[in-house]
C-alpha positions in Angstrom: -31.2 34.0 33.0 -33.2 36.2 30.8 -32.2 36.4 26.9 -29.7 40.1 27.6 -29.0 40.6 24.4 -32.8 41.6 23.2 -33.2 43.4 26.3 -34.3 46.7 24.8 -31.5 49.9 24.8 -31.7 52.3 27.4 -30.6 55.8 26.2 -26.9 56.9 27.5 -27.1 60.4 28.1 -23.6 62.3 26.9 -23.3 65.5 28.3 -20.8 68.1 27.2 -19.3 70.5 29.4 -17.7 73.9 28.8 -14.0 73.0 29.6 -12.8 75.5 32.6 -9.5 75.2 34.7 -9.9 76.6 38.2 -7.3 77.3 40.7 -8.3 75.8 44.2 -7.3 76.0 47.8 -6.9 73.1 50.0 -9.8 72.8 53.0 -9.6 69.7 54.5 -7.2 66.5 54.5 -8.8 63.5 55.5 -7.4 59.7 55.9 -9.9 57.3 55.1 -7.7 54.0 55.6 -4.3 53.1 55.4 -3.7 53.8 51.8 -6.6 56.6 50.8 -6.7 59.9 51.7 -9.8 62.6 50.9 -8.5 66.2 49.8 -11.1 68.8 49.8 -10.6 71.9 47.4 -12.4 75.1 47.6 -12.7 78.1 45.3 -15.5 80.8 44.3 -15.1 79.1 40.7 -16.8 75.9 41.8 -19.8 77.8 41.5 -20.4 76.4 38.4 -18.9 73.6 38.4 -21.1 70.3 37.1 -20.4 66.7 37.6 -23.7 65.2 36.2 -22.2 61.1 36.2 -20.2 58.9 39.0 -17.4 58.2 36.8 -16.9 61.6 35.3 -13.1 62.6 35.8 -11.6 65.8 36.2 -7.6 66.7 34.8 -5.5 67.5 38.0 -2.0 69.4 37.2 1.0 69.2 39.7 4.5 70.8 39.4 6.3 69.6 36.3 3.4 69.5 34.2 2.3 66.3 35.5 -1.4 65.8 34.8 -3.6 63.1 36.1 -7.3 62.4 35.6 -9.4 61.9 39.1 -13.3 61.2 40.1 -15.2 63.7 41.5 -15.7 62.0 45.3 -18.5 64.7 45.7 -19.2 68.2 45.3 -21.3 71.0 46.4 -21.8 74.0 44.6 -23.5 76.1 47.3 -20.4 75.7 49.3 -17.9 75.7 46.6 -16.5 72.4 47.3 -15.1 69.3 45.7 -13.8 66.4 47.2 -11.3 63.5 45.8 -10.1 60.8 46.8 -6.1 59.3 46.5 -4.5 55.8 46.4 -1.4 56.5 48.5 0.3 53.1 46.5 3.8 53.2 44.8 5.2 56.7 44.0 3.8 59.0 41.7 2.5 62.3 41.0 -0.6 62.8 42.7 -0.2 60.1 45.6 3.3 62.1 46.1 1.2 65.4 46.3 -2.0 63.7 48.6 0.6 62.3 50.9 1.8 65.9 51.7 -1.4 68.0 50.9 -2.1 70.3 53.7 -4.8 72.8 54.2 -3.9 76.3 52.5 -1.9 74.5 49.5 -3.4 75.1 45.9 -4.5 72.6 43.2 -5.2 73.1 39.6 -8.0 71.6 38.3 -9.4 71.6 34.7 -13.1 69.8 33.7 -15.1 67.6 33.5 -15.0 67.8 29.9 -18.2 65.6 29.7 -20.6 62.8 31.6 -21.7 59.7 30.3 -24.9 59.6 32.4 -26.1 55.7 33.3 -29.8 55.2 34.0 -30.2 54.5 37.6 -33.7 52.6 37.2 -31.9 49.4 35.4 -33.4 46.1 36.8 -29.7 45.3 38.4 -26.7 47.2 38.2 -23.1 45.3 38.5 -20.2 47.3 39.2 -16.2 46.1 38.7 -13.3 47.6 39.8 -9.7 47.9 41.8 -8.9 50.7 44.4 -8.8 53.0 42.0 -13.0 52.7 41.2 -13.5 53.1 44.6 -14.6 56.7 44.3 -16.7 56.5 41.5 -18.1 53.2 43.2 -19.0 54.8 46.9 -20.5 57.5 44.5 -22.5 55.2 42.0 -23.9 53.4 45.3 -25.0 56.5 47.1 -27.2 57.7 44.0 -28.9 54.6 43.3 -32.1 54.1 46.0 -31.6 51.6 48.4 -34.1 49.6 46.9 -31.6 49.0 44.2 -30.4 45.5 43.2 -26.4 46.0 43.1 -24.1 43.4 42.6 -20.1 44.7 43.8 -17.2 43.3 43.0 -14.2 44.7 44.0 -10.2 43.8 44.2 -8.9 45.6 47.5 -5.9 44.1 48.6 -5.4 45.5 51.9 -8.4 44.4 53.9 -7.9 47.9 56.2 -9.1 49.7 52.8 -12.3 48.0 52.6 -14.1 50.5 53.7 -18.0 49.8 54.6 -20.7 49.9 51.6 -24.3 50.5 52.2 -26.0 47.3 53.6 -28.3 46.9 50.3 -25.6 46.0 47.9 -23.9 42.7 47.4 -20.6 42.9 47.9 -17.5 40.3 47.2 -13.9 41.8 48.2 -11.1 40.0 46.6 -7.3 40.7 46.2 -5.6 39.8 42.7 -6.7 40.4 39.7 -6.7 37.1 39.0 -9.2 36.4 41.7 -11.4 39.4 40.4 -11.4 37.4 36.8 -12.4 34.4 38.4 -15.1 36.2 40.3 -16.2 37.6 37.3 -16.4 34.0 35.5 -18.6 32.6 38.0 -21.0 35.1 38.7 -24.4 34.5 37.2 -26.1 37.7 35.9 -29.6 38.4 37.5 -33.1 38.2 35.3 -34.1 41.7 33.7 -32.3 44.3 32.1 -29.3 45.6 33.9 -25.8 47.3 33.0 -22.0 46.4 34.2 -19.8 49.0 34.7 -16.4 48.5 35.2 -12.9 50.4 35.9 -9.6 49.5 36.5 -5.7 48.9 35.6 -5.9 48.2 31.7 -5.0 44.4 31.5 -6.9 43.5 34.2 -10.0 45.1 32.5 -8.9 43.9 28.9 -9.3 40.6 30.0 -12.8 41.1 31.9 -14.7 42.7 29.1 -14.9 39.8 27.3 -16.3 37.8 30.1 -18.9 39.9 30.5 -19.5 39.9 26.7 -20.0 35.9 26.5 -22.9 36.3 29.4 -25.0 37.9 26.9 -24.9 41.9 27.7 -25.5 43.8 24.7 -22.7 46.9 24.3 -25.5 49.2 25.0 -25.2 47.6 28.8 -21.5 47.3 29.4 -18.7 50.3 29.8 -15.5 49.3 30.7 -12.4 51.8 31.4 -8.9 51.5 32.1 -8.2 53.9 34.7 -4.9 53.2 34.7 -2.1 51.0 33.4 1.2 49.3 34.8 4.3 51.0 33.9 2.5 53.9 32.5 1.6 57.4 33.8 -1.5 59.8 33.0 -3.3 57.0 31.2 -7.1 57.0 31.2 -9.4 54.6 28.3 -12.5 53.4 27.7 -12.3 49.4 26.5 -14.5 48.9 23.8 -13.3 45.6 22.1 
């Protein structure tokens, strides 16, 4: 394996967006598998609504003041549309509120407040995550060209939501976290520059950051985020040590 860590910087592009909250009206309810559903929200004030990175999230509010940060699955402006994606596991807020939605039933949404936008013309690309990265994931895949080399790893415990990934990438499906780890550990970075991206529950990614570390990527090539954490609700971070 080339030397990583005198691989030369790509420029990170941070983009800020004008914070807007917009009140949206359920179009479609889709399952995808057993444990993920796809809500799509409509509203004239998607008209300017920008997503510019795969793992941008957006602040969704639900009775209670209950807020939860999600990924925009997709969006099209033209037909004011955005589409998200839920993880029907355990009880909570928002998998309460996707297990019910129902066309005609109203959603709050607020951002993205900004996008950390990833080069796709890296050398390799290596993306990490649980269920919950799956949307930025399907979305990272489907915006890099098909010539891209991808490297997937991904802890899915029920094999009915391992939904199909584009034939290009190489993918390894695994179910603990402690069998992501160890996927991590032996995987042998490709030559060339590339960046890992990874998301996740917050111990689980705690502990792979520094794995990725000792195979020589530089931080310029490596964001890791907690997506969530155990015991804990509305928590979103980015790991950085």
């Amino acid at each position: 394996m080339s030397d990583l860590a005198t691989a030369p910087a790509r420029r990170i592009q941070r983009i800020r967006h004008e914070l807007q909250r917009r009140d949206l009206e359920v179009t479609r309810v889709e399952q995808l598998s057993p444990n993920f559903v796809a809500v799509t929200l409509h509203g004239e004030s998607l008209a300017s609504f920008r997503s510019d990175s795969f793992d941008d999230h957006v602040k969704l509010f639900f009775g209670d003041d209950a807020k939860r940060d999600y990924t925009p699955r997709s969006f099209d402006t033209d037909r004011r549309e955005l589409t998200l994606e839920f993880a029907l596991h355990g009880s909570g807020a928002a998998s309460d509120w996707a297990r019910q939605a129902a066309v005609g039933q109203r959603l709050a949404v607020a951002g993205p407040r900004g996008s950390m936008v990833i080069p796709t013309d890296y050398d390799w690309h290596l993306l990490i995550g649980d269920d919950s990265a799956l949307p930025a994931v399907h979305r990272r895949l489907e915006e890099l060209q098909p010539e891209a080399h991808v490297i997937v790893l991904l802890q899915v415990g029920d094999a009915a939501d391992r939904r199909p990934l584009p034939a290009h990438a190489q993918v390894q499906w695994v179910a603990t976290p402690e069998e992501l780890q160890a996927a991590v550990a032996a995987l042998a970075l490709p030559d060339g520059e590339g960046f890992a991206w990874a998301a996740g529950e917050a111990s689980a990614m705690a502990a792979l950051r520094p794995l990725l570390v000792a195979k020589g990527l530089p931080k310029e090539a490596l964001k890791v985020a907690a997506y969530w954490k155990a015991g804990a609700a509305a928590f979103h971070e980015t790991i950085d040590t």
